[in-house]
C-alpha positions as a LaTeX table, in Angstrom:
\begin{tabular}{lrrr}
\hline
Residue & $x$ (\AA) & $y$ (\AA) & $z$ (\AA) \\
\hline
Unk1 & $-4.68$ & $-0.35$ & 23.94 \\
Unk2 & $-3.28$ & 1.79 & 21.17 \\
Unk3 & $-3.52$ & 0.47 & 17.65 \\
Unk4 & $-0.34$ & $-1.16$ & 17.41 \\
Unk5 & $-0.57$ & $-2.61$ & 20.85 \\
Unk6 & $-3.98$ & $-4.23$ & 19.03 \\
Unk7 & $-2.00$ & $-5.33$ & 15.71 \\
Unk8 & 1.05 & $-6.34$ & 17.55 \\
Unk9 & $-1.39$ & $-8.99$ & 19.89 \\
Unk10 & $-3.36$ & $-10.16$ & 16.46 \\
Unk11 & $-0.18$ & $-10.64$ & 15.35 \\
Unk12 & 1.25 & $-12.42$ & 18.31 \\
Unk13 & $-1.96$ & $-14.96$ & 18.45 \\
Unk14 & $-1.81$ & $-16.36$ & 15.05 \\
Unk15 & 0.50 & $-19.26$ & 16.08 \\
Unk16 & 3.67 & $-17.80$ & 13.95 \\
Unk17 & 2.36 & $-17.35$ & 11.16 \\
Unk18 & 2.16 & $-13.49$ & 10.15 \\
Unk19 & $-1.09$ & $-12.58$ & 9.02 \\
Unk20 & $-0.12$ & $-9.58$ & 7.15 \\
Unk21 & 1.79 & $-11.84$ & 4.71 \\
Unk22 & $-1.33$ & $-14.19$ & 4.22 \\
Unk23 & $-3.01$ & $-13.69$ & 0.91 \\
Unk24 & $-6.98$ & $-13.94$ & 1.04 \\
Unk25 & $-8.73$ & $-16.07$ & $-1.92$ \\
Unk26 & $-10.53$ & $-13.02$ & $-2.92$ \\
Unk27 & $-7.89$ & $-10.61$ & $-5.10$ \\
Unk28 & $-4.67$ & $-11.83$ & $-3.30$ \\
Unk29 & $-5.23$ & $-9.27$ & $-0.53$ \\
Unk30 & $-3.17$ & $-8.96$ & 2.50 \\
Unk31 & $-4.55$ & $-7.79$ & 5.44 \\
Unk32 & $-2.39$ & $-4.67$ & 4.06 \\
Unk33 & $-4.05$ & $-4.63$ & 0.97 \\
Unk34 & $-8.03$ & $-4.78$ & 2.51 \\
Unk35 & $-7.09$ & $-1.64$ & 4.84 \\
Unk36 & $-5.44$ & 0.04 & 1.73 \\
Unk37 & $-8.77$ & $-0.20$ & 0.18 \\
Unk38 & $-11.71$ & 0.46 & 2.78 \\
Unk39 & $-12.13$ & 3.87 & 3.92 \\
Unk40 & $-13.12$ & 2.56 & 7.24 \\
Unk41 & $-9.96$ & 1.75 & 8.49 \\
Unk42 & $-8.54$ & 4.68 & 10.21 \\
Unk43 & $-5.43$ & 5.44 & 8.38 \\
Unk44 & $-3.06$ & 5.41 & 11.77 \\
Unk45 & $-4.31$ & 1.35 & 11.95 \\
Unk46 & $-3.02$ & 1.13 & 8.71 \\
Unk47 & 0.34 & 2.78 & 8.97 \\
Unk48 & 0.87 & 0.80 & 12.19 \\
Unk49 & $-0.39$ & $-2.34$ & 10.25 \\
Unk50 & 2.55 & $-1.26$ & 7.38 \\
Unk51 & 4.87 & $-0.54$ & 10.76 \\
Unk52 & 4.50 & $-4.36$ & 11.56 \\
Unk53 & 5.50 & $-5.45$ & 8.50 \\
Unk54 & 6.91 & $-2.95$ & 5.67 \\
Unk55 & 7.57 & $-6.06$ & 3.09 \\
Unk56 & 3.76 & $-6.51$ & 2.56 \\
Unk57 & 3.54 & $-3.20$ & 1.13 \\
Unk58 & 5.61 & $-4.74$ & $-1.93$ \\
Unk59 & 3.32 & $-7.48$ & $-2.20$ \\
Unk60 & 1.11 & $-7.53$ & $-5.21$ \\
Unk61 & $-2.72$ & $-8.54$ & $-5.35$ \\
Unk62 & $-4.22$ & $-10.88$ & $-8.25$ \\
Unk63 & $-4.31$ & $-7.18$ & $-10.68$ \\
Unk64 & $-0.59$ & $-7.02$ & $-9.90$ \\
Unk65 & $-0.88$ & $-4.08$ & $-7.53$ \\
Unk66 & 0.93 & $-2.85$ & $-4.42$ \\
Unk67 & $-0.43$ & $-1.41$ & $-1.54$ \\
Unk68 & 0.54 & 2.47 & $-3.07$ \\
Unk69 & $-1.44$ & 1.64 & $-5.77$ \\
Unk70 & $-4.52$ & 0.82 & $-3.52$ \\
Unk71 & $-4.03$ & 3.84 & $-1.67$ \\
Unk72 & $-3.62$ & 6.09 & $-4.83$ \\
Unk73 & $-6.61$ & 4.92 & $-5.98$ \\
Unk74 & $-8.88$ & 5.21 & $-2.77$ \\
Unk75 & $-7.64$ & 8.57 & $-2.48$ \\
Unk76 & $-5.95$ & 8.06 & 0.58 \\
Unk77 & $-4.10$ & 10.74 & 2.42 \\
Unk78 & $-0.57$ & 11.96 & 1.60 \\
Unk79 & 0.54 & 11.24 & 5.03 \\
Unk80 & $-0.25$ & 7.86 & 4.27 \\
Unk81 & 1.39 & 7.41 & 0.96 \\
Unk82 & 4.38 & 9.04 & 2.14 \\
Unk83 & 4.69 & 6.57 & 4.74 \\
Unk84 & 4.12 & 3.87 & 2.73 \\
Unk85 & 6.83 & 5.04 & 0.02 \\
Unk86 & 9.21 & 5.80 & 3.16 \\
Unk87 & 8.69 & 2.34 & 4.47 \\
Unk88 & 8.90 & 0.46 & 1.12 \\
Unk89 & 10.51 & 2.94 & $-1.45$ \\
Unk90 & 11.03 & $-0.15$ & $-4.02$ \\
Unk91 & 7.50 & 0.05 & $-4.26$ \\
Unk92 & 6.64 & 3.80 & $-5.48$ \\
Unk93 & 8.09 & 2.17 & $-8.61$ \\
Unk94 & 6.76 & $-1.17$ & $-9.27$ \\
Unk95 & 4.84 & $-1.44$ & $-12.37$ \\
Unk96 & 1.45 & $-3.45$ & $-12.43$ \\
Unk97 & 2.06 & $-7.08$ & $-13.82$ \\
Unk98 & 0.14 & $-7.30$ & $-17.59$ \\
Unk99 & 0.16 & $-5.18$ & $-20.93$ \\
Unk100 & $-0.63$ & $-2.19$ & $-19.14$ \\
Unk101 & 2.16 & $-1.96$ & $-16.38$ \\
Unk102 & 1.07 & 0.95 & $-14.49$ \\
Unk103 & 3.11 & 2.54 & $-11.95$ \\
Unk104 & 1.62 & 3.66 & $-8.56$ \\
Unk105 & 1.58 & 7.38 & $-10.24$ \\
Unk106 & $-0.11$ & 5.74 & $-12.97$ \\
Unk107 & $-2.47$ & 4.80 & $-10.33$ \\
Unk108 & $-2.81$ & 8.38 & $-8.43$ \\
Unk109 & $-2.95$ & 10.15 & $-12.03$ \\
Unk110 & $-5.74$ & 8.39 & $-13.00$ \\
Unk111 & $-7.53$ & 8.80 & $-9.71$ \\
Unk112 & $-7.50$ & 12.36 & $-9.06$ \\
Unk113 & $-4.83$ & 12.34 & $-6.43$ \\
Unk114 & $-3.46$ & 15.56 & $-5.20$ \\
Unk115 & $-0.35$ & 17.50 & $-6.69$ \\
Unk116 & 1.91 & 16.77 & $-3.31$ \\
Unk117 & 0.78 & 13.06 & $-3.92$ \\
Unk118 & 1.94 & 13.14 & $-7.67$ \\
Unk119 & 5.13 & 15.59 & $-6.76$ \\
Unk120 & 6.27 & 12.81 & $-4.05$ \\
Unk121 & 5.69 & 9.93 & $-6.56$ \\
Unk122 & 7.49 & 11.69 & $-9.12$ \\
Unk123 & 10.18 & 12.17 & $-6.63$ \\
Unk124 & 10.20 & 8.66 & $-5.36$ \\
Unk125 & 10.16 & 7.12 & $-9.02$ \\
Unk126 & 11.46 & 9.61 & $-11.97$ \\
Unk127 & 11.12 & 6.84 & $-14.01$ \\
Unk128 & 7.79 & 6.64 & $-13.97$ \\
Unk129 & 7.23 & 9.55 & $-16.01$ \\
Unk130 & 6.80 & 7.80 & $-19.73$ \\
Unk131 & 4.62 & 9.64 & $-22.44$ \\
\hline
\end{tabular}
């Protein structure tokens, strides 16, 4: 089965309730958030995962951050952060809940992230760009 086909089943087994909107104790992950984060999920499992459900991109962990923040600072791929950003564009622009309210460029600034990854937050967010 491809990886949706796997996702979509998971999905369809878990009695109605969507598992990509169910926060874990630990950090206030999604399912979302947990792929965002380990570099052992192959990224096409996690854009089908975002696929299933954009609005958990949105959703913010316990540190107030969105799934393009995660994937900023794993250093995940462009492809992926473009598709997250296509799929959720409110969210290239959500600050961080707290004092220091840190955008998902904030995010990819401080963690190395390529110039196409910076150049299509920019794009997404102008706003973003404080001094």
């Amino acid at each position: 089965p491809t990886p949706k086909q796997v996702i979509e089943q998971l999905l369809a087994t878990s009695d109605g309730y969507n598992s990509t909107k169910v926060k874990c104790r630990r950090g206030g992950w999604t399912a979302l958030h947990l792929s965002c984060r380990s570099v052992d999920i192959p990224e096409d499992v996690i854009i089908t995962l975002a696929e299933c459900d954009p609005k958990a991109i949105a959703i913010q962990d316990d540190e107030g951050e969105n799934c393009i923040h995660l994937a900023c600072r794993y250093g995940r791929s462009e492809r992926l952060v473009q598709k997250l950003v296509t799929l959720s564009p409110q969210s290239a622009f959500l600050a961080k809940d707290g004092v220091e309210g840190d955008t998902p460029l904030h995010a990819a600034i401080n963690h190395g992230a390529t110039p196409s990854i910076l150049k299509l937050l920019v794009n997404a967010d102008p706003q973003s760009v404080r001094e």
